[in-house]
N, C-alpha and C positions, 0 to 999 in steps of 0.2 A: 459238429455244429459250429457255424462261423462264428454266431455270436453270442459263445459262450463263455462267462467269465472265468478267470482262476489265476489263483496265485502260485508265484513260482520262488524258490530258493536263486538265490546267486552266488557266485563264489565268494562274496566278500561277507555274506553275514546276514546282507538285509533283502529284501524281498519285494517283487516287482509284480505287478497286476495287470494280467491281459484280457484285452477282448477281442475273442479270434488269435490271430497272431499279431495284433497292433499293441503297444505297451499305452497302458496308460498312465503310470506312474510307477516310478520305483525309487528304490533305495531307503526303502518305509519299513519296520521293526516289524513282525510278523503280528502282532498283535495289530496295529497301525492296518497293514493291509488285507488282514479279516475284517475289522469294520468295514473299509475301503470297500472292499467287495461286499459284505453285508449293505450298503446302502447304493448300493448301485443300480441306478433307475433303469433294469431291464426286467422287463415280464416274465418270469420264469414258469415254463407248462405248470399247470394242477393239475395229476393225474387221478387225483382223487374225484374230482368229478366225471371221469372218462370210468371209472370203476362203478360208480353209483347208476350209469346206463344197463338194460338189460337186455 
C-alpha cells in the first residue's frame, strides 16, 4: 500500500514516521511518533462494514 502509515526505529534511538516511502518526520521518541501516526489524517479501510455485507 503507497499510502500507508508506519513507524520506524533508527539507529540513533529515535524514530521516524512514514507515508509510503516519504518520511514525514523523524527524530521523535517513540511515544511522540505513535501519537504522530495516531492523528494522522488518513482514512484507514473499516473492514467491519465489508463483514456486515451478506
Amino acid at each position: 500500500m503507497p499510502n500507508m502509515i508506519r513507524v520506524r526505529p533508527t539507529q540513533d534511538g529515535t524514530y521516524t514516521v512514514y507515508l509510503g516511502t516519504t518520511v514525514l518526520i523523524s527524530g521523535l521518541s517513540r511515544l511522540q511518533a505513535e501519537r504522530y501516526e495516531a492523528a494522522f489524517p488518513i482514512q484507514r479501510p473499516d473492514f467491519s462494514a465489508d463483514a456486515a455485507q451478506p
